[in-house]
Structures are given as C-alpha cells and as structure tokens.
N, C-alpha and C positions, 0 to 999 in steps of 0.2 A: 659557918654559914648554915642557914635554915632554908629550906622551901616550904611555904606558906600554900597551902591550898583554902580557898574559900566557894564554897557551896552557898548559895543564894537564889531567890524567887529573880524571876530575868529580869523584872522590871525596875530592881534595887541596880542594876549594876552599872549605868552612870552614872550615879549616886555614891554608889562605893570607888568606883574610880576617880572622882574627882576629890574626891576624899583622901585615898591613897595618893592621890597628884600632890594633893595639899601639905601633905608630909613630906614628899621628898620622894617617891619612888618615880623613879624614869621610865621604867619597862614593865609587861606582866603579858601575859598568855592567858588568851579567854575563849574558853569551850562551852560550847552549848551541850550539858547532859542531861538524860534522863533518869529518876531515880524514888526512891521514897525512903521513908523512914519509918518511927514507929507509927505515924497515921495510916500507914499500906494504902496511900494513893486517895481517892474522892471516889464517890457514885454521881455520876451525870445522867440525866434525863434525855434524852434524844428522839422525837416524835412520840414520846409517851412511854417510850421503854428504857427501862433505868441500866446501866450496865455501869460497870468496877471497871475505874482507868487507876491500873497499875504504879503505872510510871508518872513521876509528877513531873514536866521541864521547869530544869533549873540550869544555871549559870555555873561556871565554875572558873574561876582565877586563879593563877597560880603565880605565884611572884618569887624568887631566890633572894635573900636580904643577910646584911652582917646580922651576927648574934646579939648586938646591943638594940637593932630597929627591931627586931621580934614582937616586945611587947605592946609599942606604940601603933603599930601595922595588926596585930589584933585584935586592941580595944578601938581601933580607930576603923576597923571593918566592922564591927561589933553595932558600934552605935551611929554608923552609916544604912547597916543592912537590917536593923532590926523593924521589926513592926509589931512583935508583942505577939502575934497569932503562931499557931502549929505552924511548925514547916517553914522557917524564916532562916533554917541552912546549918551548918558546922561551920568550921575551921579547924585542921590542922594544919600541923608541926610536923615536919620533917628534918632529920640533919642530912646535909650535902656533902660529901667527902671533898667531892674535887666539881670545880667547874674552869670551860674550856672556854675562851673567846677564839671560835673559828678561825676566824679575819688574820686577827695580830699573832693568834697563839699564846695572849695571857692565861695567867691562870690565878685560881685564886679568888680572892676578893675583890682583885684589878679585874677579873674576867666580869664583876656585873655589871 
C-alpha cells in the first residue's frame, strides 16, 4: 500500500477529486495548507505598499491506495491539477506498513 499526498492551488481541487472519483477512489482527506516552494511565495500590493506573502494557500489530499493504483492516481492528479504555471503543486509517494479499519478492525488492504 502507498499514501499518496497531493499538494494543489485550491481552486484545482474539485477538479481533482472528481477525477480521482472517476478512477475508482472512494475516500481521501483534504487539508487546507499553507506553503511555498522554490517561487518563496508572490509580492502583493495593498494600498500602495508592496509586501512579501510568504506562504501560498494550497490544498492538500491525501489518499491510501493498492500498489498497483499508484500510478493511474498520479498521472490522473497530474493532468487534473495542472495548469502549466509556477506553483501548480507536488505529489508524493509514501509506503503504508500497516493500515487499521477502527469500526470492524480490518486490516490491510481490506482496511481501505
């Protein structure tokens, strides 16, 4: 099993969730982050004085998946979330040792 995190501009991300729908994921966790990369955030103008915003908000999903959906769930966020411009996000890969379904106490690949 994998965990999948995806980093996105916010306004991509029912765009990418109905996209991930489309494939076959049933569930995923989505956090509103703040962050930047190598752009180190914009300069904004505000009543005539320019100031450095840091932090850009972005989206971030995160989905647990078999090791065979991995790469369809990445090219398939990939050419949902893109827009060609700086700052249009990552994706990683993570491996999952063990996952737990609370409820029943599966575990496993049955747990996702």
């Amino acid at each position: 099993m994998k965990k999948i995190e995806i980093i996105i501009r916010p306004f991509k991300l029912d765009e990418v969730k109905t996209a991930l729908a489309g494939i076959g994921i049933q569930g995923m966790t989505v956090t509103e982050v703040k962050g930047f990369g190598r752009q180190r955030g914009h300069k904004e103008v505000y009543r005539g004085a320019e100031y450095q915003v840091d932090f850009v908000a972005k989206a971030k999903i995160e989905v647990v998946v078999e090791d065979a959906l991995v790469p369809s769930v990445v090219d398939t966020a990939c050419k949902a979330a893109r827009t060609g411009q700086v700052g249009d996000g990552k994706i990683f890969v993570s491996p999952v040792d063990e996952t737990v379904r609370i409820r029943t106490g599966e575990t496993g690949e049955d747990a996702i």
